[in-house]
N, C-alpha and C positions, 0 to 999 in steps of 0.2 A: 757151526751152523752149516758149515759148505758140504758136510758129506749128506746133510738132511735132505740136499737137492737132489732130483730124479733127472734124468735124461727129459723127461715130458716138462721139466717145470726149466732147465734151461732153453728150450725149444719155446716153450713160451714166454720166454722173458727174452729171446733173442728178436721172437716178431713183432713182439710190443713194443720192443725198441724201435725197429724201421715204422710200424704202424703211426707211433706217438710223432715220430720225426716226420711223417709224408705230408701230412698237412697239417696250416693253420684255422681249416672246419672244425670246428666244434660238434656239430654234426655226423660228420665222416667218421672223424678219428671214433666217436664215442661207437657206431655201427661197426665201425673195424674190431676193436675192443672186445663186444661181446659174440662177435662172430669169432674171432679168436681162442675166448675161453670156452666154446660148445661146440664139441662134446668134449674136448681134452679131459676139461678141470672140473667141468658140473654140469647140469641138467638144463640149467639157465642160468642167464647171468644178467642183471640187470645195473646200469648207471646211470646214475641222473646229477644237475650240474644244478647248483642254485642255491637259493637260505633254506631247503629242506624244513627247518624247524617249523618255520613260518610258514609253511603250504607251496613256496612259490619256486618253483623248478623252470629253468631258461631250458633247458637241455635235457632230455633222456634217450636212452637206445635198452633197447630189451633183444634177448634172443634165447629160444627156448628149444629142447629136440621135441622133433617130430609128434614122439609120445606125451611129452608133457607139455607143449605148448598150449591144445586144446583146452583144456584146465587151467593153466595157469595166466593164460592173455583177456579172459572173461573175469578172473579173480581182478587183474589189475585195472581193469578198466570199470569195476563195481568199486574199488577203493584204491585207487591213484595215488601215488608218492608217500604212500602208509607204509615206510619203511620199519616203522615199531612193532608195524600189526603181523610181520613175519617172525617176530619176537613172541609170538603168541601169545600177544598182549591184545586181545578180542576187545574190539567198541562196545559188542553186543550177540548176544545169543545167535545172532540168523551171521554175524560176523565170524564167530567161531567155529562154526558148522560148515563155513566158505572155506574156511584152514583148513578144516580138519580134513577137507576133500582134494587140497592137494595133496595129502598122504607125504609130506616131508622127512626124509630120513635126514637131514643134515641140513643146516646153511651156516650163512657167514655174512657178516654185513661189516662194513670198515668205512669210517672217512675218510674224503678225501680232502688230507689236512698239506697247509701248505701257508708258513709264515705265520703258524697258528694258527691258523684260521680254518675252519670247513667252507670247502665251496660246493661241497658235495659229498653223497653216498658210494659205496661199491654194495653187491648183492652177489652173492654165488648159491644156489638152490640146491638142491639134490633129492629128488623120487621118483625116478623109472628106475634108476639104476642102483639105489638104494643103496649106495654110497655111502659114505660115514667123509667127512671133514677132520685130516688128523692136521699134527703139529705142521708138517710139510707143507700142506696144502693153506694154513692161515699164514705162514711164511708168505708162498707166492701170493697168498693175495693180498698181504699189506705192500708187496714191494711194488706186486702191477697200481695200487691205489697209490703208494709213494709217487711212482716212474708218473703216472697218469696226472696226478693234482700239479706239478712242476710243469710236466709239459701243457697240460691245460691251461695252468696259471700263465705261462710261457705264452700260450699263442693268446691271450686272451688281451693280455698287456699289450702284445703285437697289434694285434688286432683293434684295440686302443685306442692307442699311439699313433693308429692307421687312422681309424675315424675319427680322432680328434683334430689329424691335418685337414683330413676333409672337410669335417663341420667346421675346421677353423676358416680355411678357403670357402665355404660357405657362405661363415658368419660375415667374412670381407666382403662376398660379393651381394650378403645381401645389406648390408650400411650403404655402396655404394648406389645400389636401387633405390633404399628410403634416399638415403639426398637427392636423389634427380624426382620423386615422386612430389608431384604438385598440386596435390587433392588429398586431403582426408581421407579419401573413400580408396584413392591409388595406395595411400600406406597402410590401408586394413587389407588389402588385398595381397602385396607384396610381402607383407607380414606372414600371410599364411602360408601364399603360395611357395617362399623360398624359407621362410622360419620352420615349419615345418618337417622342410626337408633337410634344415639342416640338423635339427633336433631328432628327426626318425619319428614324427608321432603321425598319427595315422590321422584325428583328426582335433580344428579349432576355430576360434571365434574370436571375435574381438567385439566388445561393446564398450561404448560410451555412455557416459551418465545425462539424462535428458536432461533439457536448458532447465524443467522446473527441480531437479534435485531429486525427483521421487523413485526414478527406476534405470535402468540401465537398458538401452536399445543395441539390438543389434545389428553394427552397420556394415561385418561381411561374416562368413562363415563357410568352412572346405571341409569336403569328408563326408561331411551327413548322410544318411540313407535318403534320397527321396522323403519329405513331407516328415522328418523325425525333428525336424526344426519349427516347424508350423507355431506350435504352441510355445517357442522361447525365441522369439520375435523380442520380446520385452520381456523383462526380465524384473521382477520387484524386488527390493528393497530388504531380503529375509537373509538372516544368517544364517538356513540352513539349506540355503541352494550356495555352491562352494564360489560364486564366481561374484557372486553378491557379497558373501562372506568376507572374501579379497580384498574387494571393492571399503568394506565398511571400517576393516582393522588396519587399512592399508598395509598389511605384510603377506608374501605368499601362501598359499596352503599347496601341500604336495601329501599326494595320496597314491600309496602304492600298495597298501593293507585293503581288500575286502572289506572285512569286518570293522576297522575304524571308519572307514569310509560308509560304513551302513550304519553305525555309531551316530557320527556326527551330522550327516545329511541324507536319511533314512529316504526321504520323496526323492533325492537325486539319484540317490545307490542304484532304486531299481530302477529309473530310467537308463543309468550307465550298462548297469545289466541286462536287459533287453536288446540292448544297443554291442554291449559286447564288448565295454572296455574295460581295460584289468587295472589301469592306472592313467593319472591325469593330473594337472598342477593348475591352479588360478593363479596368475600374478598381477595384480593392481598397477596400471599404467601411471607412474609416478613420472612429471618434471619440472621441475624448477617449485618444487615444493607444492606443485597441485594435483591434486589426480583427475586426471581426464577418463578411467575406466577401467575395463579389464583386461587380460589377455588367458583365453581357458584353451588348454589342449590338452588330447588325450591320445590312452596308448592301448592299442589291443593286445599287445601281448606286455610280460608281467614287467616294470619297470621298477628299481629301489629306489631312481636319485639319489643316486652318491654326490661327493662335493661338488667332483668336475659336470655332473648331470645338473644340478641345479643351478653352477655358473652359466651356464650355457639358456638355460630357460630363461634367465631370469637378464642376460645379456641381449636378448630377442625383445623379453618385454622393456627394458629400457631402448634399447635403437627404436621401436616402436612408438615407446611415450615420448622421446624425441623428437622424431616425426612427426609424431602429431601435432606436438605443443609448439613444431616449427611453422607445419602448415598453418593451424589454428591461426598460428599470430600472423603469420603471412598474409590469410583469409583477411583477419580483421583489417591488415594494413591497406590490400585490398578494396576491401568495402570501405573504409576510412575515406580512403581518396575519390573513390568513384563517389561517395558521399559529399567528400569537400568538393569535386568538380560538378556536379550537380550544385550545390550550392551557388558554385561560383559562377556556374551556366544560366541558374534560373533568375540570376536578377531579382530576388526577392531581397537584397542587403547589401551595398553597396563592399566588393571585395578587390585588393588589390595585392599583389607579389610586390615586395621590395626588396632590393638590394645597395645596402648601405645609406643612402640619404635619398638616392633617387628610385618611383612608385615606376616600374617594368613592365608588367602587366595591368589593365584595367576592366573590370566588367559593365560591362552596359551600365548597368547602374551606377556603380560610380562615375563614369562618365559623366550622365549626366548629370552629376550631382553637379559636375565640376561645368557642365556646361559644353563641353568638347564632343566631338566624333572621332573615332576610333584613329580616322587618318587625319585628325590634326595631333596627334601625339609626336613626337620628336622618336625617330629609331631606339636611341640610347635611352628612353623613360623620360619622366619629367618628374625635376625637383619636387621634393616634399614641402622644400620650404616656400616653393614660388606661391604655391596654392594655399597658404597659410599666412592668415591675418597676425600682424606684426605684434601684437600683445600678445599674442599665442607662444611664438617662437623658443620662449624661455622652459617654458612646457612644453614643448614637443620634444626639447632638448632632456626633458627630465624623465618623459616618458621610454625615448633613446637607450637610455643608459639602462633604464630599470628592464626592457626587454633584452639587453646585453647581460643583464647580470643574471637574471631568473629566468628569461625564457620567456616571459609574457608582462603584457600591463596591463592593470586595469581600466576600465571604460573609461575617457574624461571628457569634459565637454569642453568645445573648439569650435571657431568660426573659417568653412572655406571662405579663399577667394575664387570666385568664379572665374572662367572665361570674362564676361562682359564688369570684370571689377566690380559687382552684388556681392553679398556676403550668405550664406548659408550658414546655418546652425547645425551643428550636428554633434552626436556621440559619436567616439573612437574609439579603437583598442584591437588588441593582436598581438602578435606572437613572435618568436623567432622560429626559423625550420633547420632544425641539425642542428650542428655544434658552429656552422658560419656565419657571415655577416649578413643574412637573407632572410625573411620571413614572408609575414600576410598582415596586413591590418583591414579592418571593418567599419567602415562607416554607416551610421543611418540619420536618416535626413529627421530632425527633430521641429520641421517646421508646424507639420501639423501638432504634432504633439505640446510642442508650447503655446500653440492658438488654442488646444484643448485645456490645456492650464489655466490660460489665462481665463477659459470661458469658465471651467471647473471654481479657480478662484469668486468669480464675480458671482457666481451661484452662489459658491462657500460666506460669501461677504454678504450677499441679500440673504441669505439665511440667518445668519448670525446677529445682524442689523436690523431685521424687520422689527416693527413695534408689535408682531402681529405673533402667536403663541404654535411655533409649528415644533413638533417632534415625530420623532420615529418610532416604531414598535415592531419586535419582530413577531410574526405570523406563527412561529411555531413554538418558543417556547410561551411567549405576549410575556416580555421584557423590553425593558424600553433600552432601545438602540444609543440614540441619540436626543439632546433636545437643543433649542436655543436658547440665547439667556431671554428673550421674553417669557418663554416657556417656564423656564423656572423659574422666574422672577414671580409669575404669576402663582406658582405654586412652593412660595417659599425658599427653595433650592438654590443651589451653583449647579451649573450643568452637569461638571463632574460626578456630583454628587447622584444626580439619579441615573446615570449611566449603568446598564444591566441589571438595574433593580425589578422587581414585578411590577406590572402596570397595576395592579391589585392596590400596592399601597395609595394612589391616587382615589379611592371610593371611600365612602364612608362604612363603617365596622369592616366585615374580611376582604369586603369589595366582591368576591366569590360573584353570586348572582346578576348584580346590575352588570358587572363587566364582563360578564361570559352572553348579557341578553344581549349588550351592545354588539357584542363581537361577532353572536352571532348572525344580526342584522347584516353587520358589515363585508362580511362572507356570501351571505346571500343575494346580498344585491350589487354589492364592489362600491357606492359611491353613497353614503349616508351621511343625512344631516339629522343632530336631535340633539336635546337640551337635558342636562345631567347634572346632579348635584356631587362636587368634588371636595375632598380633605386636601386643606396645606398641609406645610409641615407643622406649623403649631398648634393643628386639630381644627383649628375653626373651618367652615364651610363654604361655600358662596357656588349659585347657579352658576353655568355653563350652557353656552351654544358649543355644540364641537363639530365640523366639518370633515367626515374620515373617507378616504380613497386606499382600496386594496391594491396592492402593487406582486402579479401572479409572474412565477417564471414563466419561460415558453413551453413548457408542457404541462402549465395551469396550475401549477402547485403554486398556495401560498407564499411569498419574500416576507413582504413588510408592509404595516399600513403606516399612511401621511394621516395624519392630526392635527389637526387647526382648532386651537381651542380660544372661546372669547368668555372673560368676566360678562356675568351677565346681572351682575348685583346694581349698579347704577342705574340700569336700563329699569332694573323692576322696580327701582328706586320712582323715575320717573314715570312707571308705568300707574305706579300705586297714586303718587301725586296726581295723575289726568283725571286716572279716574274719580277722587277728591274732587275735581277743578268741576267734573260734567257732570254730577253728582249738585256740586252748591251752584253750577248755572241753569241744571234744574228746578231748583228750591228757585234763584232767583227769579226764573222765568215763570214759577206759581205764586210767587213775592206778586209779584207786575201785574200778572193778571188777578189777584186780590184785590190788590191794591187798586187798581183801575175800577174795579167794580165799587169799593167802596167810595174811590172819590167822588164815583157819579152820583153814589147814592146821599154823600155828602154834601154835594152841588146842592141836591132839594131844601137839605136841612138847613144848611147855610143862609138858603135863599127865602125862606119861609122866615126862619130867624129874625132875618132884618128887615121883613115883613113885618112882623110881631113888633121889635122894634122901633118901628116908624109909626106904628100906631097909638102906641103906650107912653104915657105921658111921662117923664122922668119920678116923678112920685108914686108911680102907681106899683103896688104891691107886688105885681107878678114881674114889674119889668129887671128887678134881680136874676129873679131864676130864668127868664129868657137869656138875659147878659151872661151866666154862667153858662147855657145850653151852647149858646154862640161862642164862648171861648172853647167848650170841648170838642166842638166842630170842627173848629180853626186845627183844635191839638192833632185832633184828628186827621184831617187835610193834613198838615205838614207830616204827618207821619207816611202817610199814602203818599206821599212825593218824595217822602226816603226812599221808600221799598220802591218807586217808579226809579227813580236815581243808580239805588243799588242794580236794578235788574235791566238796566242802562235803554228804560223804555220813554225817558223823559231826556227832550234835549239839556245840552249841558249850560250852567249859567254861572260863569268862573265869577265869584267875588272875593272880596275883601272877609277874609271869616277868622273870628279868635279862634285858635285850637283847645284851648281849655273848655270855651264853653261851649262848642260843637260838641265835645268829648261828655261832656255833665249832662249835654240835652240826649247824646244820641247813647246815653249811658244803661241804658232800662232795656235796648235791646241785645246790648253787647251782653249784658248779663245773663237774660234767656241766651243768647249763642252758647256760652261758656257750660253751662245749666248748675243746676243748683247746688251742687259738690262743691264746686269754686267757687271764688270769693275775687272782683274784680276791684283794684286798689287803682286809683287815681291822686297821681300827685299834679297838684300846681304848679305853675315857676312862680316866683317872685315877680314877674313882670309877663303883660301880655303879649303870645305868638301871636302871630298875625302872617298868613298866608293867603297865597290869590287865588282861589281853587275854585272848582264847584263842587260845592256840599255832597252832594250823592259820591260823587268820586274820592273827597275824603273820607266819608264815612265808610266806603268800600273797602279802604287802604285800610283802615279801622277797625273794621271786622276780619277783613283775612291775617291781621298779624294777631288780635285775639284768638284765632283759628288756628294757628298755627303753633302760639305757645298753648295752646292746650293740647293741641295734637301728642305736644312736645312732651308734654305731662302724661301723655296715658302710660 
């Protein structure tokens, strides 16, 4: 192979040598390179540094003569890093006709391989000089691509190795920022401002996920163009914007492909593109097993994230999710306390600090619960126990131990001793603070509150006690709430029992109608009285008075109505009976005045009678049927001073009167009372009753019980 070598081809491997070795530019060396092989070796010479395959070149240098540069720097800038298409391997017709105008008598294309791997191309051209490429010349140009991939690979490593102490002294100096940064809004800033630079990326963001869960805000952002952020202020909830994506799968996404990147988040791509960025990584701010957000940056020139590249990203987003999740808790401890001292400021609940048996601190309120002012407290605090009613002590001792053991106790109820030795009631309870023997306890004063019991009670007891039928119903489904036991005594039940039932079932059949007419009375006017016929429970019926009052919230809407319900059966009982009573004091008061009339008229007949009488000689013929005229007279008369008797128009004359035969005389009218259907049966005793009465009054007692078992019979 050594004799194949020309004088021109060690000349150029001799200054390739000093070329590769003067710097570790990547840039430089690659301009030195092709200025070296033009014009020697070829007409141009072209290298580029990168994954080639995949479109994405970090590095090129072109150099072309004079003659053919013209032609061939407008080909490459029409199809950039198309190393195949010098293969005359054409995209496309108008592609072909581009080649075919370089007029190429030769090239050569070689990678530049190194640990197996391409990190790159070489290109050597030929047409002005219409040159031919023999075995010699692909010699020197795999040796310049050997020499070239090593030392590139060489300074690139350096190079590294270089930015990785940096970004490591970076990364330190930017940990030690987030821990001094005391705001939220200082670690999204410090984040960018030094993460960034430690990472190389041109630009980024930080968001947080809003308090309600639905989107991601953002609370700082570096790099932007003026106004290119405007519309990603907020950020929603889509996996196919990449920082939301992040946010959703909690794992990162890194994008350094175009076209996946136009794949999977097609409305993002072309934003990145307008915007000018070639590559960009989302990483979800994960700590302590929460995620707080995101961290998005991006890179304007082409980036792969290799391992070390996305340690480093993803080293950024955790000191980041750190910080945050430091401050965050920081914040809340923050707010926590300035909460608990507001608390403890405003006197709204009696609070006190204690350390081990003795209360340290006291708030107004507590105070004076206890009765005391601030300067009669003793320096060192005052006993717990001093203030603490002596049947307590064993309890407070148990309350002690259970805030020792868990941290907290539950409320219990306790009596202080006051200043002036009174006693106060009140609820306890509190805490420990830290891992010491110190905490807080909470008193509230329960005096009101058991005067309110007690008055709630006595309510609860005249409710439940009344004789009187009061229930509840609620307004909006009309289900009955509550009742008392008159309530359902009255209508068959146990309280329990009609508890959330329909008030429906209280009416007769669906109940539907009557109780939506009641209801709606009751709505209308808020306080209604009216009389309703109700179903027990064992179907039978009986009237009702019911008394209802609406009971409206404060913004008028229906609660509940009160029900007061009374049997109204007895009442109609008696009603029905009066009017019976005024009804036969009617008849008797047309008795009396009959009866009156006929006496008088019987006075004549009487009187004439025993006229006739006095005249007629005891043998004479007519004086019979006078004697019989004058008994029916008489009959007569005593009948007319019944019905005068009955209709209580004759004074009264108590005698001596047999009952049996009062009963047989005054029997002819008891009969007409009863009327002709019944049949009036009279038994005798064996021996005569005898009572002192007057007649009219017995016979009246006489009639209303005949009156009454007939009633009895209808």
């Amino acid at each position: 192979m050594t004799t194949l070598w020309t004088q021109t081809a060690h000349d150029v491997l001799a200054r390739a040598g000093r070329v590769l070795g003067a710097s570790l530019d990547t840039s430089e060396t690659l301009t030195a390179l092709v200025e070296l092989l033009v014009p020697d070796v070829a007409d141009a010479a072209i290298i580029r540094i990168g994954d080639l395959a995949r479109g994405l070149v970090d590095a090129e240098a072109t150099n072309a003569t004079a003659a053919f540069g013209p032609r061939l720097y407008p080909y490459l800038r029409q199809y950039p890093a198309d190393n195949q298409a010098l293969d005359g391997m054409a995209q496309s017709e108008e592609h072909r006709r581009a080649l075919e105008a370089l007029e190429l008598s030769s090239f050569v294309i070689l990678p530049l391989m190194v640990r197996g791997r391409a990190i790159g191309g070489l290109s050597l051209l030929a047409s002005e000089s219409r040159r031919t490429f023999g075995e010699t010349t692909l010699l020197l140009a795999q040796e310049l691509a050997d020499r070239a991939a090593v030392a590139l690979d060489h300074a690139r490593l350096f190079r590294a190795e270089r930015a990785s102490r940096s970004r490591l002294e970076l990364l330190q100096a930017l940990t030690g920022k987030l821990a001094e940064a005391d705001t939220v809004a200082a670690v999204a800033e410090i984040a960018l401002s030094d993460g960034l630079t430690a990472l190389g990326a041109t630009v980024g963001l930080v968001a947080m996920i809003s308090a309600d869960g639905t989107r991601l805000d953002v609370i700082a952002h570096r790099g932007h163009a003026p106004g290119s952020m405007d519309a990603w202020r907020t950020v929603p909830l889509d996996p196919l914007i990449p920082i939301a994506d992040s946010y959703l799968r909690g794992e990162p996404v890194f994008l350094s492909d175009p076209a996946e990147r136009a794949t999977r988040y097609p409305e993002f791509s072309s934003f990145s593109s307008r915007a000018g960025y070639a590559a960009g990584a989302s990483i979800p701010l994960v700590a302590h097993g929460r995620t707080f957000g995101a961290l998005g940056i991006a890179f304007h020139e082409d980036r792969r994230f290799d391992e070390d590249e996305r340690a480093q990203v993803l080293g950024v987003a955790g000191q980041c999710a750190a910080a945050l999740a430091r401050n965050e808790a920081a914040g809340a401890l923050r707010r926590s306390e300035a909460r608990f001292r507001s608390l403890f400021e405003s006197d709204l609940v009696g609070v006190a600090f204690w350390s081990g048996p003795v209360l340290t601190e006291l708030n107004g309120t507590f105070l004076r619960l206890l009765g005391y002012a601030q300067s009669e407290i003793p320096a060192g605090g005052i006993p717990y126990a001093d203030i603490t009613a002596p049947e307590y002590q064993e309890a407070d001792q148990r309350a002690f131990a259970q805030v020792l053991a868990s941290g907290r106790v539950m409320p219990y109820r306790k009596d202080f001793v006051r200043k002036d030795g009174s006693r106060l009631p009140v609820l306890v309870g509190g805490g420990r603070a830290g891992d010491g023997g110190t905490g807080v306890l909470f008193a509230l004063d329960l005096t009101d509150a058991l005067r309110a019991e007690a008055v709630q009670r006595q309510w609860s007891d005249a409710f439940e006690n009344t004789s009187h039928a009061v229930g509840l119903t609620d307004a909006q489904t009309n289900r009955i709430m509550v009742v008392n036991r008159a309530y359902a005594s009255l209508f068959g039940y146990e309280p329990e029992e009609m508890a959330g039932r329909p008030v429906s079932m209280l009416y007769p059949g669906d109940g539907g109608s009557a109780m939506q007419s009641n209801i709606e009375r009751i709505e209308a006017l808020g306080h209604v009285s009216f009389e309703s016929t109700y179903r027990r429970k064992d179907g039978s019926f009986f009237p009702a008075a019911v008394d209802a009052t609406l009971v409206r919230a404060t913004d008028g809407s229906p609660l509940y109505r009160i029900v007061n319900v009374e049997d109204r059966t007895e009442r109609h009982r008696f009603e029905t009976e009066l009017r019976q009573a005024q009804k036969m004091e009617a008849v008797g008061r047309l008795a009396g005045g009959v009866a009156h009339e006929i006496n008088n008229a019987l006075q004549g007949v009487l009187g004439f009678t025993a006229f006739a009488l006095r005249a007629l000689d005891n043998d004479h013929p007519a004086r019979t049927d006078v004697e019989q005229a004058a008994r029916s007279g008489e009959r007569a008369r005593d009948i007319a001073h019944q019905l005068l008797a009955f209709s209580r128009r004759q004074m009264l004359k108590p005698e001596a009167l047999d009952v049996s035969r009062v009963i047989a005389e005054f029997g002819m009218m008891l009969k007409q009372a009863i009327g002709r259907e019944r049949e009036l049966v009279s038994e005798r005793s064996g021996s005569a009753v005898t009572v002192f009465a007057d007649r009219g009054q017995l016979e009246q007692v006489l009639l209303n019980l005949v009156l009454n078992a007939r009633d009895a019979t209808d």
